[in-house]
PDB file of N, CA, C and O in Angstrom:
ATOM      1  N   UNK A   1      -2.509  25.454 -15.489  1.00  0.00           N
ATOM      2  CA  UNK A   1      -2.102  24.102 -15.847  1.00  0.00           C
ATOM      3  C   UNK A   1      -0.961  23.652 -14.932  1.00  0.00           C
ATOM      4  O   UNK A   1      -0.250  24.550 -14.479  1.00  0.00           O
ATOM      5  N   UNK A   2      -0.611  22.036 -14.505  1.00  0.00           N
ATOM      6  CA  UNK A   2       0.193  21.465 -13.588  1.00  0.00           C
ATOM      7  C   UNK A   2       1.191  21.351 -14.116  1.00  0.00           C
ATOM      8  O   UNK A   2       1.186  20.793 -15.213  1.00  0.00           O
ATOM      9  N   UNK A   3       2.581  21.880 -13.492  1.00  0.00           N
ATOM     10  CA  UNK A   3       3.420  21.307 -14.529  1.00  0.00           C
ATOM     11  C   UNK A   3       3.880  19.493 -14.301  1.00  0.00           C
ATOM     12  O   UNK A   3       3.889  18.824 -13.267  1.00  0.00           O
ATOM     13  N   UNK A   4       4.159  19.183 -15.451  1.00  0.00           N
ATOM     14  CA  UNK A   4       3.712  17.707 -16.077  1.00  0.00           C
ATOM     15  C   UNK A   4       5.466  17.061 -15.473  1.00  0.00           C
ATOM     16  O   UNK A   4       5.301  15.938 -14.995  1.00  0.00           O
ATOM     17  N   UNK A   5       6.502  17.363 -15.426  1.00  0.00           N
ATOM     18  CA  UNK A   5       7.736  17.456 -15.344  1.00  0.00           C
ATOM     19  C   UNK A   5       9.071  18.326 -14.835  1.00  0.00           C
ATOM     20  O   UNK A   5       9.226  19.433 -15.351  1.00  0.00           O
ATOM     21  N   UNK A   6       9.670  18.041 -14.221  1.00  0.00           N
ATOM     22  CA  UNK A   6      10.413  18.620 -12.919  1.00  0.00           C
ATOM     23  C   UNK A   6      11.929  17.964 -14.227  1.00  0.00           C
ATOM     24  O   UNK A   6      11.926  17.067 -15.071  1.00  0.00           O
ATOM     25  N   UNK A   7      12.963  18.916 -13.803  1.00  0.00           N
ATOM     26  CA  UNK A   7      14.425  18.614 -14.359  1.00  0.00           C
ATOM     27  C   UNK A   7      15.449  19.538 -13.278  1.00  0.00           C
ATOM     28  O   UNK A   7      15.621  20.757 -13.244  1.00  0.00           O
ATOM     29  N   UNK A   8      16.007  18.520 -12.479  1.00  0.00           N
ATOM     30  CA  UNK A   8      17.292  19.244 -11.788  1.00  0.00           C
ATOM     31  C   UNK A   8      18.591  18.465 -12.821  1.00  0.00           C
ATOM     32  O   UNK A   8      18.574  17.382 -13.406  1.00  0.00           O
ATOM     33  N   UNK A   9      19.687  19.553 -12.737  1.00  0.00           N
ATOM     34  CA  UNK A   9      21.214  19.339 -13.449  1.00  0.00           C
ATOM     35  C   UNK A   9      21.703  20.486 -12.481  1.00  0.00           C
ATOM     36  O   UNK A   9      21.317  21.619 -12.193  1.00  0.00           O
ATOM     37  N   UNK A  10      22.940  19.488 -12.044  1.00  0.00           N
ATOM     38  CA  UNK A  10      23.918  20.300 -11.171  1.00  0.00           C
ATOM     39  C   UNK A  10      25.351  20.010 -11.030  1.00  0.00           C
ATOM     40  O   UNK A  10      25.537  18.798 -10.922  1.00  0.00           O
ATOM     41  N   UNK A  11      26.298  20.627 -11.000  1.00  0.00           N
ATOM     42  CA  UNK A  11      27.994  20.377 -11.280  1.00  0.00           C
ATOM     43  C   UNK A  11      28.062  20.033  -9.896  1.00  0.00           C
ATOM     44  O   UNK A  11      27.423  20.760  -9.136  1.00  0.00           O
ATOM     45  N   UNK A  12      28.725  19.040  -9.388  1.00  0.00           N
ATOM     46  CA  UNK A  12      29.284  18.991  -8.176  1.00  0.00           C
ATOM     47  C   UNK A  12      30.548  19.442  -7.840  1.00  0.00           C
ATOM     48  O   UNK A  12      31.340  19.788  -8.717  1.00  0.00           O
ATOM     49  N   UNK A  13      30.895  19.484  -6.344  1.00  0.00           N
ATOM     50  CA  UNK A  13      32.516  20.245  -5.942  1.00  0.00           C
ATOM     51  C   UNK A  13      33.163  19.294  -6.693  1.00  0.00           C
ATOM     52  O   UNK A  13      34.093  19.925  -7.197  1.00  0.00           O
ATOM     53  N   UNK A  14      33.235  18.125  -7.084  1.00  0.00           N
ATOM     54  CA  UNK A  14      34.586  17.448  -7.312  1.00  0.00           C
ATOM     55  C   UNK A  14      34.651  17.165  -9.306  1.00  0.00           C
ATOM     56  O   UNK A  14      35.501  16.672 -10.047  1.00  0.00           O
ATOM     57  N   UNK A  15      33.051  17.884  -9.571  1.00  0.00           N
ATOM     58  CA  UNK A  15      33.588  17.956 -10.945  1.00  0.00           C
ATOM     59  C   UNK A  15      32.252  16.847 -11.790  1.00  0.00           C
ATOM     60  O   UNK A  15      31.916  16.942 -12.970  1.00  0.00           O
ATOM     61  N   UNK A  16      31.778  15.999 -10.915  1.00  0.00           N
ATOM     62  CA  UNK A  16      31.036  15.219 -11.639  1.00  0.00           C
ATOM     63  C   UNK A  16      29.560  16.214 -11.864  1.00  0.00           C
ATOM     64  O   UNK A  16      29.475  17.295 -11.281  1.00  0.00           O
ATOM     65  N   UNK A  17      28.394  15.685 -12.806  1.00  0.00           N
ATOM     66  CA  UNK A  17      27.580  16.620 -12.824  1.00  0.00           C
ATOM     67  C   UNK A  17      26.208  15.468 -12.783  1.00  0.00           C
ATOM     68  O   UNK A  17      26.424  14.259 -12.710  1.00  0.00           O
ATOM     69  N   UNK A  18      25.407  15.793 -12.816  1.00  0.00           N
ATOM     70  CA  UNK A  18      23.558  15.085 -12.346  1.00  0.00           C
ATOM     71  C   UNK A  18      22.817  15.935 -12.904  1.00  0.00           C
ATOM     72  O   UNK A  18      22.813  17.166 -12.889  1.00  0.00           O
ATOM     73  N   UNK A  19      21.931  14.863 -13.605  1.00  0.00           N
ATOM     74  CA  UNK A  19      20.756  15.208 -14.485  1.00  0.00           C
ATOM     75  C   UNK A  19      19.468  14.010 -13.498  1.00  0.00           C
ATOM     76  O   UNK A  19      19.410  12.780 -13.504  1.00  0.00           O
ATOM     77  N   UNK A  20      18.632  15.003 -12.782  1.00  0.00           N
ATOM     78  CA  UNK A  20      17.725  14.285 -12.368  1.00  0.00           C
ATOM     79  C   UNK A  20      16.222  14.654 -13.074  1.00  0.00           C
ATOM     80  O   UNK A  20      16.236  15.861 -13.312  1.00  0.00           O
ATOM     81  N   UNK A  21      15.034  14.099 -13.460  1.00  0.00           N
ATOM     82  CA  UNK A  21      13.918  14.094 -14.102  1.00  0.00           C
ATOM     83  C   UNK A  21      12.833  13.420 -13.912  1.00  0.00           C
ATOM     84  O   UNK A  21      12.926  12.211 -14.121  1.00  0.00           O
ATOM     85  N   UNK A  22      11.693  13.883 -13.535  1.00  0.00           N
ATOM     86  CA  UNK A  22      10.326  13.750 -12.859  1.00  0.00           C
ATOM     87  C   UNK A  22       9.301  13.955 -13.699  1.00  0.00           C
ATOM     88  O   UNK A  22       8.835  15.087 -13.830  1.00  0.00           O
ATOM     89  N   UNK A  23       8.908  13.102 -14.244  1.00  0.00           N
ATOM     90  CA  UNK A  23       7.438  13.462 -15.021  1.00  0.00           C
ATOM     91  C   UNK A  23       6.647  12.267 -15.004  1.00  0.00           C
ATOM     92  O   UNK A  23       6.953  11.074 -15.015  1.00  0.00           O
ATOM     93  N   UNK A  24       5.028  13.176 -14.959  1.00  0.00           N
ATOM     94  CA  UNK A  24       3.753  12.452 -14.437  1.00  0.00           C
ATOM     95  C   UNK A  24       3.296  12.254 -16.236  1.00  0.00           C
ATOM     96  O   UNK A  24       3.294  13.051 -17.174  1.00  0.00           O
ATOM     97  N   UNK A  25       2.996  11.026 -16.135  1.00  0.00           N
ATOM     98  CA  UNK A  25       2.669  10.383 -17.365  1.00  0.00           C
ATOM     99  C   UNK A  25       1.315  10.497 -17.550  1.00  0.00           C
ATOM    100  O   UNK A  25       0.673  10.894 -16.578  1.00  0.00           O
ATOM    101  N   UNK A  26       0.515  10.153 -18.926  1.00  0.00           N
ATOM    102  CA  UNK A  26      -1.078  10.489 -18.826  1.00  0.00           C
ATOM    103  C   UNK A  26      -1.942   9.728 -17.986  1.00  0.00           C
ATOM    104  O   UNK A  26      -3.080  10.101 -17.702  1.00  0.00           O
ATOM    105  N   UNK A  27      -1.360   8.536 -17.534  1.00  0.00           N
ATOM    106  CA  UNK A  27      -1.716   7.666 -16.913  1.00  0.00           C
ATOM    107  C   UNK A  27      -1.599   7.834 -15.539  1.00  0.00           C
ATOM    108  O   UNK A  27      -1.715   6.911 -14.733  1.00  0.00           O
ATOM    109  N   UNK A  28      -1.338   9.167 -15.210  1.00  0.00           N
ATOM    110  CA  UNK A  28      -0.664   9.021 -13.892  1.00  0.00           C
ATOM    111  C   UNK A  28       0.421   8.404 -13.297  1.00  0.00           C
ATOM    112  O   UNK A  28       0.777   8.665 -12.148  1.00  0.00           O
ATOM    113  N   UNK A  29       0.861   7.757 -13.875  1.00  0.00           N
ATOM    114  CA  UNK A  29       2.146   7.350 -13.023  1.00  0.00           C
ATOM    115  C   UNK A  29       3.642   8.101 -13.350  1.00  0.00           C
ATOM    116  O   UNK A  29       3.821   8.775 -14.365  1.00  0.00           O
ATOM    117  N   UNK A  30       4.652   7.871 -12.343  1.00  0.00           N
ATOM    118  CA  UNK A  30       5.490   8.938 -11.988  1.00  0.00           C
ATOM    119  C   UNK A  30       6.849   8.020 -13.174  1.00  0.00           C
ATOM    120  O   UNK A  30       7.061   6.837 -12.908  1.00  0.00           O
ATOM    121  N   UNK A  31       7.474   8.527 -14.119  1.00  0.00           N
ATOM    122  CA  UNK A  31       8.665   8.190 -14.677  1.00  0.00           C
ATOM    123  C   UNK A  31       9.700   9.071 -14.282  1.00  0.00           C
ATOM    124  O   UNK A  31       9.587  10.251 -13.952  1.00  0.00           O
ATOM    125  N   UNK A  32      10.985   8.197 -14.368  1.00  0.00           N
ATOM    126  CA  UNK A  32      12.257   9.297 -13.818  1.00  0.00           C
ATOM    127  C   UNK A  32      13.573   8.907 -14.238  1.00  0.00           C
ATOM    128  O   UNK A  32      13.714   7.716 -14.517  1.00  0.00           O
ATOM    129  N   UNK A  33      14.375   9.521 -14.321  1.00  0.00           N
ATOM    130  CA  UNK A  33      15.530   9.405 -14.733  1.00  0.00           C
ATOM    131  C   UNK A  33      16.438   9.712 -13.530  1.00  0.00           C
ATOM    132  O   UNK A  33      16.041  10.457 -12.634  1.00  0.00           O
ATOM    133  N   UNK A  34      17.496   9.218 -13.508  1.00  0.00           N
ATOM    134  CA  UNK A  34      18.730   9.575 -12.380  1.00  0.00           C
ATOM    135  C   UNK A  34      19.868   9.516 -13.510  1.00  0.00           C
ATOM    136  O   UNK A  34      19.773   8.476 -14.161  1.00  0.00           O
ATOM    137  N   UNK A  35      20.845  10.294 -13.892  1.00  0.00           N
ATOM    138  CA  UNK A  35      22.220  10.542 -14.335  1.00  0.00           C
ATOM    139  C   UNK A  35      23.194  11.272 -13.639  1.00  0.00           C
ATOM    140  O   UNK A  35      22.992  12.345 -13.069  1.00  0.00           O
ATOM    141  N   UNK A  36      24.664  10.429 -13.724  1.00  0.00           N
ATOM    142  CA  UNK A  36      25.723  10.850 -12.672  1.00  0.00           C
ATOM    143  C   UNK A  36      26.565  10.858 -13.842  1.00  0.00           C
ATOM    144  O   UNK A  36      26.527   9.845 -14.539  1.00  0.00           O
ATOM    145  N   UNK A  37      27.267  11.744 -14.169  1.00  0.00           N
ATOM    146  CA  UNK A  37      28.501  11.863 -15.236  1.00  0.00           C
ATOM    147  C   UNK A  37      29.715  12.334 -15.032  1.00  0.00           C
ATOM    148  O   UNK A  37      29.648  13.521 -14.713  1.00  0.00           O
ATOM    149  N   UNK A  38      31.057  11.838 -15.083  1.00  0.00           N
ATOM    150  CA  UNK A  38      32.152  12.325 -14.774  1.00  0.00           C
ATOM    151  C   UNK A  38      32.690  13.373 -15.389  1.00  0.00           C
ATOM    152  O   UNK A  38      32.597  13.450 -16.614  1.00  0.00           O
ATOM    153  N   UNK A  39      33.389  14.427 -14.600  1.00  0.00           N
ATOM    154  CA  UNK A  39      33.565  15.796 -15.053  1.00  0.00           C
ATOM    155  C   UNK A  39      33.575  15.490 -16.943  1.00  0.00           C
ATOM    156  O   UNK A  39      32.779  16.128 -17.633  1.00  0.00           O
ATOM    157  N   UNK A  40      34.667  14.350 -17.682  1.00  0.00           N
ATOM    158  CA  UNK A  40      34.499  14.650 -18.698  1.00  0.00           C
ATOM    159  C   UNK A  40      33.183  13.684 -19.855  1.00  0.00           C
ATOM    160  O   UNK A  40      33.176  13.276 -21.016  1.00  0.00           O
ATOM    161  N   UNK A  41      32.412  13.682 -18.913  1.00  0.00           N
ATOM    162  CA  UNK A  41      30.913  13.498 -19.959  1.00  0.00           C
ATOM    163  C   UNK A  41      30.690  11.732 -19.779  1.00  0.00           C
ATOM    164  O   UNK A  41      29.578  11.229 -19.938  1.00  0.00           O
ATOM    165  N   UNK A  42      31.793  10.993 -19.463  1.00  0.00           N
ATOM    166  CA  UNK A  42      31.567   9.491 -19.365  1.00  0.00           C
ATOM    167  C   UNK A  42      30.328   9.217 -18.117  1.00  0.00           C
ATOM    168  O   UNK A  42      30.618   9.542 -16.966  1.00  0.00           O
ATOM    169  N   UNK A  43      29.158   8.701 -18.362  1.00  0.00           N
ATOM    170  CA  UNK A  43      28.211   8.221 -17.407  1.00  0.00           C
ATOM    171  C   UNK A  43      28.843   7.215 -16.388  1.00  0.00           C
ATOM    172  O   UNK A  43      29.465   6.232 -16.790  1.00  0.00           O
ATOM    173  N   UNK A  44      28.684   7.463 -15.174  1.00  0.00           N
ATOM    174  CA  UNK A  44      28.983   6.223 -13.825  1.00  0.00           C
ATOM    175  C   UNK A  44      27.367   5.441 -13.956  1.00  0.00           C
ATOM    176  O   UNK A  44      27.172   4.262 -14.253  1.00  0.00           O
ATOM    177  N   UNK A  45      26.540   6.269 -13.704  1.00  0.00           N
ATOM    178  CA  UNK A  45      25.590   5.949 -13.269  1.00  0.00           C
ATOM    179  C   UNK A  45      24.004   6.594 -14.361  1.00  0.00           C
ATOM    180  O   UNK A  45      23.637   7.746 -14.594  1.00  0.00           O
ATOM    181  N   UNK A  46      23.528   5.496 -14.713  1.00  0.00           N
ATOM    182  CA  UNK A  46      21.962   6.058 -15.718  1.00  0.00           C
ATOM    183  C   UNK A  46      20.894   5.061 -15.160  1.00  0.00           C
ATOM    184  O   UNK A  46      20.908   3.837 -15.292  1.00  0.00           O
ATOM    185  N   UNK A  47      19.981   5.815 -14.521  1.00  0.00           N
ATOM    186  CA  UNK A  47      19.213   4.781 -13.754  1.00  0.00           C
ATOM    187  C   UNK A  47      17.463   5.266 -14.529  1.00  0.00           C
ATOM    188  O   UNK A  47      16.716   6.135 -14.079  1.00  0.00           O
ATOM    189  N   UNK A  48      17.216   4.411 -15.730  1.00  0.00           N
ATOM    190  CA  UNK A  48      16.263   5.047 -16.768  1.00  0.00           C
ATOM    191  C   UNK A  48      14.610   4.626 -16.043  1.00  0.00           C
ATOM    192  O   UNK A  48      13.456   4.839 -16.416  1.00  0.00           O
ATOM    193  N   UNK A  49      15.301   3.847 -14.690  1.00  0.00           N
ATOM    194  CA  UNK A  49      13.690   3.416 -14.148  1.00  0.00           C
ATOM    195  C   UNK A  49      13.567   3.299 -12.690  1.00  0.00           C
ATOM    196  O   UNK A  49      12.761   2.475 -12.258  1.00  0.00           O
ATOM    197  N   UNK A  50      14.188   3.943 -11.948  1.00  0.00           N
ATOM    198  CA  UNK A  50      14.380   4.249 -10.409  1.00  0.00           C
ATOM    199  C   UNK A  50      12.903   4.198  -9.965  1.00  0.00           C
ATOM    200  O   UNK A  50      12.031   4.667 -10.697  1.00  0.00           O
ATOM    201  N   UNK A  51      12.607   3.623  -8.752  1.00  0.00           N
ATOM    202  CA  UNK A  51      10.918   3.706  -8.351  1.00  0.00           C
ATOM    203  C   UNK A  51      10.971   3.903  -6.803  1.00  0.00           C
ATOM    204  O   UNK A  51      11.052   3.040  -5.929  1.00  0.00           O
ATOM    205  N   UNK A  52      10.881   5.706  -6.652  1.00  0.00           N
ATOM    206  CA  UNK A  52      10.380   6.030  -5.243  1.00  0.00           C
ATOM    207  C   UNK A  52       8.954   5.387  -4.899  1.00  0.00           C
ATOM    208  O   UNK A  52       8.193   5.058  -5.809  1.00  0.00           O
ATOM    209  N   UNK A  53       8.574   5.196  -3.350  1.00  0.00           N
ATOM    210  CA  UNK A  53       7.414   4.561  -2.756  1.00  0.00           C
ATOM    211  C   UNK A  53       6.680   5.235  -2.684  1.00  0.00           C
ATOM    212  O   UNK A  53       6.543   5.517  -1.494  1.00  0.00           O
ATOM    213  N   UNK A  54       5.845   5.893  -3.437  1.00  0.00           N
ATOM    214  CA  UNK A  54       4.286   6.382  -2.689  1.00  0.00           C
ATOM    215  C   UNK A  54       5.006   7.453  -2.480  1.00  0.00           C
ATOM    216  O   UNK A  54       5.348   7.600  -1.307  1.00  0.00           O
ATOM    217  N   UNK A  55       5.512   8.623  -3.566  1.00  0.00           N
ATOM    218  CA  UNK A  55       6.332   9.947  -3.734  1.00  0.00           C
ATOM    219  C   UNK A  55       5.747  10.811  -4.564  1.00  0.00           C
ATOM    220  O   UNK A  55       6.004  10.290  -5.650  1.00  0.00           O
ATOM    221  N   UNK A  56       4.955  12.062  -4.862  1.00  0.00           N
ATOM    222  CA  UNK A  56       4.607  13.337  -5.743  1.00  0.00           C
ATOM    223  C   UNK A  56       5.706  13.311  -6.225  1.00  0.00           C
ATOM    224  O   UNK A  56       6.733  12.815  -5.762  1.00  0.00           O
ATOM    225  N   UNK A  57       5.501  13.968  -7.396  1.00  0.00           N
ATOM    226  CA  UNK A  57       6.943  14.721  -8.359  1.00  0.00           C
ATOM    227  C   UNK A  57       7.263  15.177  -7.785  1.00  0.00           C
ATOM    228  O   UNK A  57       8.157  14.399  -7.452  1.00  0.00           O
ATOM    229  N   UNK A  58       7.431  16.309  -6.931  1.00  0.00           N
ATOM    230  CA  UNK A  58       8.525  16.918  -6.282  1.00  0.00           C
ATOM    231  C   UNK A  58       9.325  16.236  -5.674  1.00  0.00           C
ATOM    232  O   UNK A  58      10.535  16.210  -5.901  1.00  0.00           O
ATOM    233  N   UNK A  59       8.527  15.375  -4.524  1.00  0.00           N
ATOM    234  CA  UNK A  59       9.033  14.815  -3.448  1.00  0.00           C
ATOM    235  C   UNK A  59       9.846  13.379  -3.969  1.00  0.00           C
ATOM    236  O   UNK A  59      10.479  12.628  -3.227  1.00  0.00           O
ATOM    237  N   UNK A  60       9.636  13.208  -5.529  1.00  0.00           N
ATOM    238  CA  UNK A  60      10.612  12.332  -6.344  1.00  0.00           C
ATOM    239  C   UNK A  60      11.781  12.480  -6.511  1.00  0.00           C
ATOM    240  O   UNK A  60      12.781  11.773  -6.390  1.00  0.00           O
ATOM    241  N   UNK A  61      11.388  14.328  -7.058  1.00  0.00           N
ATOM    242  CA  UNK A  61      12.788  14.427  -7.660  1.00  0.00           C
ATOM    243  C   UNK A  61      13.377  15.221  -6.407  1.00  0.00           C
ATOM    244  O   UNK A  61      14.351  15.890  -6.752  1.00  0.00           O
ATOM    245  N   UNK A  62      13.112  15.322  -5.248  1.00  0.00           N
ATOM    246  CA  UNK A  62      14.202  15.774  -4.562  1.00  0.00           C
ATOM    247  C   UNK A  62      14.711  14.250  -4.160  1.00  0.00           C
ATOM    248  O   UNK A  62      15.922  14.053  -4.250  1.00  0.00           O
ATOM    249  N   UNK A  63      14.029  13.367  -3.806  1.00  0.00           N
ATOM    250  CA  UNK A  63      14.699  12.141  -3.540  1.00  0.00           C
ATOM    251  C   UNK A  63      15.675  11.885  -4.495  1.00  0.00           C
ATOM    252  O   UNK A  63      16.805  12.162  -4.092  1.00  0.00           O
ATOM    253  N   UNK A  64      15.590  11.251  -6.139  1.00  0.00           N
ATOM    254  CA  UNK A  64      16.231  11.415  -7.087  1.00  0.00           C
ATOM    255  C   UNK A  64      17.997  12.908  -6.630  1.00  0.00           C
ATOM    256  O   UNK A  64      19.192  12.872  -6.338  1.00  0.00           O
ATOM    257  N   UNK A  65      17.317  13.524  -6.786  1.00  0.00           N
ATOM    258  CA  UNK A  65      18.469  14.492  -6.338  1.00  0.00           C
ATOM    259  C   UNK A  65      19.550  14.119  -5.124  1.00  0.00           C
ATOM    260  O   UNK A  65      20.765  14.304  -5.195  1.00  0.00           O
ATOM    261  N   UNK A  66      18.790  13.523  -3.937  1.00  0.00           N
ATOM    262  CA  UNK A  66      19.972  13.099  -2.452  1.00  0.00           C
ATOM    263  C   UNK A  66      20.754  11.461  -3.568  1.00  0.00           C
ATOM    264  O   UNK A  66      21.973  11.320  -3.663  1.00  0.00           O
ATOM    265  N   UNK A  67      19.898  10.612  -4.147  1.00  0.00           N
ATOM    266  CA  UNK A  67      20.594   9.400  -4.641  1.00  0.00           C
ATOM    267  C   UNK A  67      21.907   9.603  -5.660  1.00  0.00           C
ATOM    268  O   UNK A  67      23.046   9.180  -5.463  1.00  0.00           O
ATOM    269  N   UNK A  68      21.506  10.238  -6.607  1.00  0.00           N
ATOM    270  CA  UNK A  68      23.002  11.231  -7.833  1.00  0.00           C
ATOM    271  C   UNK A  68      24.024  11.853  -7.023  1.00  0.00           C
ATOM    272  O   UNK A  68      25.218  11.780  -7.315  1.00  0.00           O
ATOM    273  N   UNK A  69      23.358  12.766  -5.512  1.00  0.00           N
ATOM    274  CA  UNK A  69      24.662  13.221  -4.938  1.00  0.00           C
ATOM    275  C   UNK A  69      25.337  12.713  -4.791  1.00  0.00           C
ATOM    276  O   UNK A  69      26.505  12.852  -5.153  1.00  0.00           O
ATOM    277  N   UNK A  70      24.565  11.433  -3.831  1.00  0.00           N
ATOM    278  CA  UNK A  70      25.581  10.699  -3.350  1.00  0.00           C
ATOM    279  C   UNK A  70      26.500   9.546  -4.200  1.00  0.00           C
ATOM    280  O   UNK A  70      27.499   9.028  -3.702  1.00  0.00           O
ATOM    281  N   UNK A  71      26.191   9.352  -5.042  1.00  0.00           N
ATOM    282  CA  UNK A  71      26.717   8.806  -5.848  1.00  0.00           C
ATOM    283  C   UNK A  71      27.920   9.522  -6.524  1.00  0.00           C
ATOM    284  O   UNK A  71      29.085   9.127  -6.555  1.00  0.00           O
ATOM    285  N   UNK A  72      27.331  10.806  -7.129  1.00  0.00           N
ATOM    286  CA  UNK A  72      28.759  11.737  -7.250  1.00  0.00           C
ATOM    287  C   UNK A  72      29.711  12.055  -6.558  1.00  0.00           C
ATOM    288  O   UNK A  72      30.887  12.064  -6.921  1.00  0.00           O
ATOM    289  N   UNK A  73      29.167  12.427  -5.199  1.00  0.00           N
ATOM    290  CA  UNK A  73      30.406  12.777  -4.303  1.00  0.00           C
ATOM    291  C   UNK A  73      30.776  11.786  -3.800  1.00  0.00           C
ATOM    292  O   UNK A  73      31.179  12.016  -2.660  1.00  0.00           O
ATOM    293  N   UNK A  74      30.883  10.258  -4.215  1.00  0.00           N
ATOM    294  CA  UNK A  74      31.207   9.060  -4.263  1.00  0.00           C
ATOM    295  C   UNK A  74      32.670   8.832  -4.782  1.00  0.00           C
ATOM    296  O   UNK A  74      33.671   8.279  -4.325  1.00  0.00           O
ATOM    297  N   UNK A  75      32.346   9.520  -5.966  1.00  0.00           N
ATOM    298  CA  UNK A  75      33.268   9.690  -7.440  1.00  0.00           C
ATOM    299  C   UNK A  75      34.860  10.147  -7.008  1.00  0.00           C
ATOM    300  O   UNK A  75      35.185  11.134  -6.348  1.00  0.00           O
ATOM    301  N   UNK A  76      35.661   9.194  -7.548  1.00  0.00           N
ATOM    302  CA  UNK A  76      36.958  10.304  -7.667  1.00  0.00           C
ATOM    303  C   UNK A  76      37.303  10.843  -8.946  1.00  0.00           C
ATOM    304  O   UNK A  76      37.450  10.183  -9.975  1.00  0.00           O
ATOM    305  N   UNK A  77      37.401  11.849  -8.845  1.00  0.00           N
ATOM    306  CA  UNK A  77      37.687  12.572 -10.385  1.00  0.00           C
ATOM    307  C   UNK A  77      39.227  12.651 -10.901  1.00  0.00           C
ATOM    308  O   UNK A  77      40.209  12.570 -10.164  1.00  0.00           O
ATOM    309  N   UNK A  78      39.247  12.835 -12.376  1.00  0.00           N
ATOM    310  CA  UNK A  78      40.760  13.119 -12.383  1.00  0.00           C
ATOM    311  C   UNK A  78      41.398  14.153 -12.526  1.00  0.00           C
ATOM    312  O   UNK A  78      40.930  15.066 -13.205  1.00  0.00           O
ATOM    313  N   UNK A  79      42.641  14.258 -11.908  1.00  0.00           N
ATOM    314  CA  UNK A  79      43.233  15.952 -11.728  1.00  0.00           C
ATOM    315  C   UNK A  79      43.142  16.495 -12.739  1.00  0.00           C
ATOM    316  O   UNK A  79      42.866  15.805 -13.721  1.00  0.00           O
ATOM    317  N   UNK A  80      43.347  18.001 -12.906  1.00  0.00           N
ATOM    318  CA  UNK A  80      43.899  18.664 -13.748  1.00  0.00           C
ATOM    319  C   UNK A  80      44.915  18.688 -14.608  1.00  0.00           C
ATOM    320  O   UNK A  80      45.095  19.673 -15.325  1.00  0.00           O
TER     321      UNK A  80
END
């Protein structure tokens, strides 16, 4: 069986963290999520309907994945 859905989450160096999500619907078409959250849990960024061009799930969610980076390592965080 294919898997139906892809989920990257990753802490960045400066503290913010990304929840990216890829899943092929029954219909075939590709839904996705992009989330950027500041070290303490407040969302910058929730993008509940992002639309790569003519992209496979993978090749979604690694896209999805370069857009959250950059957005995080965008971020200034606050000290310690």
């Amino acid at each position: 069986m294919t898997e139906r859905h892809l989920e990257h989450k990753e802490t960045l160096s400066n503290g913010c963290s990304i929840v990216v999500r890829a899943e092929i619907l029954r219909d075939g078409s590709l839904k996705m999520f992009i989330g950027v959250y500041r070290p303490d849990g407040v969302p910058v960024s929730e993008d509940h309907d992002p639309r790569p061009h003519l992209l496979d799930m993978e090749a979604a969610l690694d896209w999805g994945v370069d857009i959250a980076k950059g957005i995080g390592n965008g971020q200034r965080t606050l000290g310690p």
